[in-house]
C-alpha positions as CSV (number, residue, x, y, z in Angstrom):
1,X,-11.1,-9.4,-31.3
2,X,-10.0,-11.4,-28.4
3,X,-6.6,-12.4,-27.3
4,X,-4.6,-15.3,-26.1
5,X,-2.1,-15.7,-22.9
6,X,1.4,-16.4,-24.4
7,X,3.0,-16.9,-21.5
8,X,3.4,-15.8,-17.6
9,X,6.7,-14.9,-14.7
10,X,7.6,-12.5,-12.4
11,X,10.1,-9.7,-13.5
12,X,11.1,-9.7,-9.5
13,X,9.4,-12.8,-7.4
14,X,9.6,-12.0,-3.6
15,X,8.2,-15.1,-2.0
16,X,6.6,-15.7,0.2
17,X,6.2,-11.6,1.2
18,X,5.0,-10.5,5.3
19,X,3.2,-7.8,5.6
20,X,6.1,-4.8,6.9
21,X,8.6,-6.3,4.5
22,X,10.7,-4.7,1.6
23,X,7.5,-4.7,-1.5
24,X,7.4,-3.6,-5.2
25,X,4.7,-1.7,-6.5
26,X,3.9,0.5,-9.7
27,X,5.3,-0.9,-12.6
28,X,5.4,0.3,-15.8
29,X,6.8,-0.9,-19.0
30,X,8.5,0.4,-22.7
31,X,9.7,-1.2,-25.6
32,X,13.0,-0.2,-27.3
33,X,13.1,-0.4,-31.1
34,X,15.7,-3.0,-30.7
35,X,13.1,-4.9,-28.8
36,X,14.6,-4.7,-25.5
37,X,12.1,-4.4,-22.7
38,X,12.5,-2.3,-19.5
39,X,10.1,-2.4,-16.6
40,X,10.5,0.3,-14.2
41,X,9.0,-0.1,-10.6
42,X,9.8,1.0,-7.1
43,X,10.6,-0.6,-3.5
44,X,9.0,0.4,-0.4
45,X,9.3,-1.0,3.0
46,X,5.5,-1.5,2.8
47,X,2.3,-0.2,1.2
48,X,1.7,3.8,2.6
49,X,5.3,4.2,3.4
50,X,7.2,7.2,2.3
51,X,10.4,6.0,0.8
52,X,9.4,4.6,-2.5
53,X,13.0,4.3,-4.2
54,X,13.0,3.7,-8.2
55,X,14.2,0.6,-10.1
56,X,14.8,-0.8,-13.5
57,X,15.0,-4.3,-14.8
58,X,15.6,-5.4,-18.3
59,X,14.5,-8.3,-20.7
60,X,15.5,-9.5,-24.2
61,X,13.9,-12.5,-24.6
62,X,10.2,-10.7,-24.4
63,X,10.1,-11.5,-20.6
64,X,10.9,-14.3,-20.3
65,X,14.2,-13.7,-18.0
66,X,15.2,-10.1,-16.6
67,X,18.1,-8.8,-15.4
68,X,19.1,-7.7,-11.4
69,X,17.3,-4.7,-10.2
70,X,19.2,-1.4,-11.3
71,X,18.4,1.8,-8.9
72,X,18.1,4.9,-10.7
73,X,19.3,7.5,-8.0
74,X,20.3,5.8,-5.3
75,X,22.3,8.8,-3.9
76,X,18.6,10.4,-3.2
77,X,16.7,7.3,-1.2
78,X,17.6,9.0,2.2
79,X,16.4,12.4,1.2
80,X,13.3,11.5,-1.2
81,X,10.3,9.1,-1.4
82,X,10.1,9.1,-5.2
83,X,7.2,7.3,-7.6
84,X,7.9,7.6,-11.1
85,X,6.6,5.5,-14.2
86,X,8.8,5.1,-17.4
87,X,7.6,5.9,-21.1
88,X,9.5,5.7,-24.3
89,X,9.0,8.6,-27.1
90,X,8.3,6.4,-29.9
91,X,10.3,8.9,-32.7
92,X,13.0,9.9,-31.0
93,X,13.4,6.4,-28.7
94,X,14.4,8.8,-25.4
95,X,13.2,7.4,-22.4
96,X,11.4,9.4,-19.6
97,X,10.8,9.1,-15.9
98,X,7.8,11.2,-14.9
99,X,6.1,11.2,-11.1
100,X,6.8,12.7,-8.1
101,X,8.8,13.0,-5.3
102,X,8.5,13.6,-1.5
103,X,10.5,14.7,1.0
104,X,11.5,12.2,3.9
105,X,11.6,13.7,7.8
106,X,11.5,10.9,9.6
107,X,12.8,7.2,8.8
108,X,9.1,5.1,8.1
109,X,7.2,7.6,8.0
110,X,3.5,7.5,6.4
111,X,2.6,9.5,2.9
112,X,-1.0,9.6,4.1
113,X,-3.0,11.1,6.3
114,X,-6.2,9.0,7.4
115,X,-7.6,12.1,9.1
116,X,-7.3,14.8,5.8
117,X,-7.2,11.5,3.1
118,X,-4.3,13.2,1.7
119,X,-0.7,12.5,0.4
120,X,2.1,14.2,2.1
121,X,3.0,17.8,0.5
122,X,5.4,16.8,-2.5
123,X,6.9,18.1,-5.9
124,X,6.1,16.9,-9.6
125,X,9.0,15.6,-11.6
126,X,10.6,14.5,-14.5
127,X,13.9,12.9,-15.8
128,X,15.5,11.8,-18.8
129,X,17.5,9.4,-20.8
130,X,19.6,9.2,-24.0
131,X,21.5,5.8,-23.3
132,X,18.3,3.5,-23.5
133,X,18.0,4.0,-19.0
134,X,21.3,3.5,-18.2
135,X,21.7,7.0,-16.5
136,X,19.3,9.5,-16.4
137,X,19.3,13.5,-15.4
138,X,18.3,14.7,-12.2
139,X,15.0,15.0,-11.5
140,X,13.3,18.6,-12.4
141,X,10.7,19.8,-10.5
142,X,7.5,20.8,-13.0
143,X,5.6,23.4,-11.0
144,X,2.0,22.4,-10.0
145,X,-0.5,24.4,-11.1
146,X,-2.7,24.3,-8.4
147,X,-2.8,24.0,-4.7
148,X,-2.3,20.5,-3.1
149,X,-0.3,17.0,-3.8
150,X,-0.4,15.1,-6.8
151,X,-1.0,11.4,-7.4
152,X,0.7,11.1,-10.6
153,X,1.0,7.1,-11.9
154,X,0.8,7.5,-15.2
155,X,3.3,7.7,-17.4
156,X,4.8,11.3,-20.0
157,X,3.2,11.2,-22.9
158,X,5.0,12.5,-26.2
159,X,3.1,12.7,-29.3
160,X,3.8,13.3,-32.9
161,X,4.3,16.9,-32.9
162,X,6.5,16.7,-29.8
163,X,4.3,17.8,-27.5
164,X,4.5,16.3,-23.6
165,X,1.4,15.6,-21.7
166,X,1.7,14.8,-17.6
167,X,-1.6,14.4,-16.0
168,X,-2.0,13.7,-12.5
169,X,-4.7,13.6,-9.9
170,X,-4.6,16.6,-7.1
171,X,-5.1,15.6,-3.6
172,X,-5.2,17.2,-0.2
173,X,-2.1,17.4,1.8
174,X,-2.0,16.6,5.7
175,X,-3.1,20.2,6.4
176,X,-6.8,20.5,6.8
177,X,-6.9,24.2,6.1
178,X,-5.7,24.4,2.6
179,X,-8.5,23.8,0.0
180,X,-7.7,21.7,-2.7
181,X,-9.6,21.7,-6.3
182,X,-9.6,18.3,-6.5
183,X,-12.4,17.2,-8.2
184,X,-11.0,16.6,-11.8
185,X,-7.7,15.0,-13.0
186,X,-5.4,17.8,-14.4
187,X,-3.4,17.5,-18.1
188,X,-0.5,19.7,-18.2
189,X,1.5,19.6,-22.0
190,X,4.8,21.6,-23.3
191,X,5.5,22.5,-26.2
192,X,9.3,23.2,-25.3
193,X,10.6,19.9,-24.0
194,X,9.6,20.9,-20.8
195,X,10.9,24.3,-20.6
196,X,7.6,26.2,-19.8
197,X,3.8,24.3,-18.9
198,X,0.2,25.2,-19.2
199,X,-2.2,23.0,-17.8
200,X,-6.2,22.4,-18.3
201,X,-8.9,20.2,-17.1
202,X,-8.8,16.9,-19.0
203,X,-10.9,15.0,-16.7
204,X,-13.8,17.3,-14.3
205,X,-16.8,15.8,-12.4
206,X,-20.1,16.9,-11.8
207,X,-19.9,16.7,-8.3
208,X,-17.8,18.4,-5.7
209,X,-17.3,15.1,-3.8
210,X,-15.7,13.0,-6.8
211,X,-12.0,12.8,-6.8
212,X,-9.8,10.5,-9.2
213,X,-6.9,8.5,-9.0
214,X,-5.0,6.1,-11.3
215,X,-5.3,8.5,-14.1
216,X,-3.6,8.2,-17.8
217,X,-3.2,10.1,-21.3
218,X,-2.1,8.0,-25.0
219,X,-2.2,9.4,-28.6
220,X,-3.8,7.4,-30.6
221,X,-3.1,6.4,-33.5
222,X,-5.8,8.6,-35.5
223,X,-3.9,11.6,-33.5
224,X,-6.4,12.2,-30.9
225,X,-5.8,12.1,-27.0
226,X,-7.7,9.4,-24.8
227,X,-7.5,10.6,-21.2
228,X,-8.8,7.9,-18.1
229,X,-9.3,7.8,-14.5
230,X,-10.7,6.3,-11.5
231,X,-13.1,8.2,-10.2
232,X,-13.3,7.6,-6.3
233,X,-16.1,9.4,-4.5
234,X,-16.1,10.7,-1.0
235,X,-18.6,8.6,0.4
236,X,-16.6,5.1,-1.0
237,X,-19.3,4.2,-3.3
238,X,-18.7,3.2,-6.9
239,X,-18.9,4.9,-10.3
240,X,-17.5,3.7,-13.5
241,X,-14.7,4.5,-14.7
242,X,-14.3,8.0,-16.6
243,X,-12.6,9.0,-19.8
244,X,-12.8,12.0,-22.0
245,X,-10.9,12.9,-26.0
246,X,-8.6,15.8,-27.3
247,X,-8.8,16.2,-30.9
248,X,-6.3,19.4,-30.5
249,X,-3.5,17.9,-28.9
250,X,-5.2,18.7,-25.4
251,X,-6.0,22.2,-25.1
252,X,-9.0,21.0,-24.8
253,X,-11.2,18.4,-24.1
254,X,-14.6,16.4,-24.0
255,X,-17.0,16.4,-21.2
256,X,-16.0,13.7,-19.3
257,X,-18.2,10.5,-19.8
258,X,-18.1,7.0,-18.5
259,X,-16.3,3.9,-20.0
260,X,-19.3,1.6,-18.8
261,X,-16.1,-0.3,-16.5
262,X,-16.8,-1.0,-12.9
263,X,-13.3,-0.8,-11.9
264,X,-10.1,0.8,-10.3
265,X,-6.4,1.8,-11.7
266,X,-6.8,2.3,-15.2
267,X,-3.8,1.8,-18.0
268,X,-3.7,2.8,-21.9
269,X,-1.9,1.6,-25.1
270,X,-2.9,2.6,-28.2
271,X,-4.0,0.0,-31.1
272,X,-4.6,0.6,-34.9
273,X,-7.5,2.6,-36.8
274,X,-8.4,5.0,-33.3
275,X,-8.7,1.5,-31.2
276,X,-6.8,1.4,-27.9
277,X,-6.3,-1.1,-24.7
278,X,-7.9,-0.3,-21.3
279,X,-6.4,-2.0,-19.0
280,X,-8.3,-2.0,-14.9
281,X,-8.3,-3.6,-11.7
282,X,-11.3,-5.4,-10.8
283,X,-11.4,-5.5,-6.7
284,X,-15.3,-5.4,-5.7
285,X,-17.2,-6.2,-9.2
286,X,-16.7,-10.2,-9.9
287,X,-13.4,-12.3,-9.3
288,X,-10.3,-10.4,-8.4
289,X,-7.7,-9.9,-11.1
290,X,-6.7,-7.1,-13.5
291,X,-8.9,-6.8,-16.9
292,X,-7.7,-5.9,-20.6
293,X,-10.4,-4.7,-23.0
294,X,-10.1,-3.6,-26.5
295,X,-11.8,0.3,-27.0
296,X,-12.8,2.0,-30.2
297,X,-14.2,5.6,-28.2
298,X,-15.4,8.5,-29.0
299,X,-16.8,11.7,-27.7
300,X,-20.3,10.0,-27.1
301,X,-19.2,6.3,-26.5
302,X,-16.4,4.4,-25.0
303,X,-16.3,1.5,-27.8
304,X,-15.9,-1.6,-25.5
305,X,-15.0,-4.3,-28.4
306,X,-13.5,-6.8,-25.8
307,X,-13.4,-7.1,-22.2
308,X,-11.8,-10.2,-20.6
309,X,-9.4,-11.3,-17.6
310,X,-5.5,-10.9,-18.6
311,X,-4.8,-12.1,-15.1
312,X,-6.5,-13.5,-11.9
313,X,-5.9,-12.6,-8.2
314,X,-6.2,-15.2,-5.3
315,X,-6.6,-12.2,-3.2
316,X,-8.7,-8.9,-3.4
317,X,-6.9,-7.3,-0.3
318,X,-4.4,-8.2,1.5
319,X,-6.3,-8.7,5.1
320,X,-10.0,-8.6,3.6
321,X,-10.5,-5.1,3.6
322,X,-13.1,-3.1,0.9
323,X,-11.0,-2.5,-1.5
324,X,-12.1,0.9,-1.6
325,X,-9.6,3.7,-1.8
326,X,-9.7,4.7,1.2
327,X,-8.1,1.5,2.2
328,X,-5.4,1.4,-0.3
329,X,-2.6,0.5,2.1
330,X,-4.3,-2.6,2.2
331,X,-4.2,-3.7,-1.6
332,X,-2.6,-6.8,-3.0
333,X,-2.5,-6.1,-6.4
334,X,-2.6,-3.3,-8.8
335,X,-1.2,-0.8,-11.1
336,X,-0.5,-2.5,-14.7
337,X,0.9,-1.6,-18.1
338,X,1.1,-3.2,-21.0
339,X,3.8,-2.2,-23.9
340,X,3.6,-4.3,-27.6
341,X,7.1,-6.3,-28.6
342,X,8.2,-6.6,-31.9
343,X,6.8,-10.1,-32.7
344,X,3.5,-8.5,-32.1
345,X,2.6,-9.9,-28.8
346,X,2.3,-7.9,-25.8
347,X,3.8,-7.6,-22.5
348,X,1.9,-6.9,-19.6
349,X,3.5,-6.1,-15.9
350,X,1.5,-5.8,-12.2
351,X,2.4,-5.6,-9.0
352,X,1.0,-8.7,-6.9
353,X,1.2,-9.7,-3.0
354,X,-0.6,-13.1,-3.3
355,X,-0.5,-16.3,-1.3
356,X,1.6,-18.0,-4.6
357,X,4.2,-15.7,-5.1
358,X,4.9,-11.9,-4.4
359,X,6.9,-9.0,-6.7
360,X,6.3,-7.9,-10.1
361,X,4.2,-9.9,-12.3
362,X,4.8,-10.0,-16.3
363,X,1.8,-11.7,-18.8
364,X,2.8,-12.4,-22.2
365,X,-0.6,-12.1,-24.0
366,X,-1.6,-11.8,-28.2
367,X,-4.3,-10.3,-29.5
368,X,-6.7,-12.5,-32.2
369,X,-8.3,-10.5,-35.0
């Protein structure tokens, strides 16, 4: 299997984009039965700063044009930083916002601390929609489990039996006394639309220093879970990426093993027969870009099938930095999703701040038997 670029915009261009100007980051995208496409995505004033405010676009010629910028609570910018992602439950067609949200104290703020490398204290959330996005609820707080902030960039997962899966990454918060189990990514599923939660490990390293970001959760098509991360050590080296299975509907899970993929954010979509797409950032391991490979795993084995480019960066960093996490303020591109339309291509969104254009990044791609 390999696969083909169609075709390649921007949802949003901002160009040319200085550094301490208005940015968009974190996009994710669905497809509506009808075939509509909606990218969802946030503004800040700049990389680090806490007033992320939520945005939709819309397509119906499979990317190729997009409608103005819709925000989805704009009565709650001034109070709230808020990062959500959007996912479609493919039997019912509701749409979901799922993420979280931080409280703003002062105008420009930062929501990290250099000195704890931790997010400001904030709240899990989710929202809904009936009206294919057009309004959604207010955002309910889902009560964390466990002590700390959450990184949370992957989208709600609904599966067949209706069950919802959030996973997110705990971090440390800017106090330095509060300890903060954050060696593992945590999966936390209802069974009652949302109601009540319980919460396990899907993701849990061997090593109290190994943390995670970036993580996600997809049923595949087979029914089992596939759960992935970034795993980010303390000490800024490198370790592939990690990934581990549910065959229960994620009451429990694999050891967590290694996808073989020296890389960053990581993305999911399922494919056909148990297959799935992986989707990473590629920042310190050969040229800059985001990668799409095609993955068959299981408990002992990832499955890598295909591994290729789906898009090229000029840039790794924005001023030449690592690209480490540590220095994540300081990336230029990142974060992708990738959603199938109904001619059986795909659509693929990033966020980009390069020297040829700036904003949120669509690629058209189809994948070759």
């Amino acid at each position: 299997m390999r696969w083909e670029s169609v075709d390649q915009g921007f949802v949003i261009q901002q160009s040319p984009v200085a550094r301490g100007t208005d940015i968009a980051i974190g996009p994710r995208i669905v497809v509506l039965p009808s075939g509509e496409a909606i990218c969802s995505f946030m503004f800040s004033a700049k990389t680090a700063t806490n007033d992320f405010v939520p945005a939709l676009c819309r397509s119906t010629d499979h990317g190729r044009t997009w409608s103005e910028r819709q925000l989805v609570w704009p009565h709650l910018r001034e109070k709230w930083s808020v990062f959500t992602g959007i996912s479609c439950d493919p039997y019912s067609a509701r749409l979901y916002l799922y993420g979280t949200r931080t409280p703003i104290d002062v105008p420009g703020e930062s929501n990290w601390s250099t000195i704890t490398q931790g997010l400001k204290a904030n709240e899990l959330i989710g929202s809904s929609s009936a009206d294919n996005g057009r309004t959604w609820t207010e955002p309910t707080v889902i009560p964390m489990p466990i002590a700390g902030s959450a990184e949370a960039p992957g989208p709600l997962c609904v599966t067949r039996t209706g069950r919802w899966l959030a996973c997110y990454s705990p971090y440390n918060t800017f106090d330095p006394s509060l300890a903060v189990d954050w060696s593992q990514v945590v999966v936390m599923f209802s069974d009652d639309a949302g109601s009540t939660w319980r919460h396990v490990s899907m993701l849990r390293f061997d090593r109290p220093d190994i943390g995670a970001a970036e993580a996600w959760v997809i049923e595949l098509s087979d029914r089992r879970l596939l759960g992935t991360c970034w795993r980010t050590p303390d000490d800024g080296s490198e370790l592939p990426n990690a990934y581990a299975m549910s065959s229960d509907g994620g009451t429990t899970w694999t050891p967590t093993n290694s996808t073989g993929t020296m890389g960053q954010t990581t993305a999911l979509a399922p494919l056909t027969y148990g297959r799935a797409l992986f989707l990473y950032n590629q920042r310190k391991h050969g040229d800059p870009g985001v990668r799409v490979a095609v993955v068959r795993p299981s408990e002992s084995s990832f499955g890598l099938e295909h591994d290729d480019y789906l898009w090229r960066a000029e840039t790794r960093t924005q001023s030449a930095s690592s690209g480490g996490l540590s220095e994540w303020s300081d990336f230029s591109f990142g974060e992708p999703s990738i959603a199938r339309l109904p001619d059986e291509t795909w659509l693929a969104v990033l966020w980009c701040i390069q020297p040829s254009g700036s904003g949120i990044r669509y690629v058209r791609l189809r994948l070759i038997l």
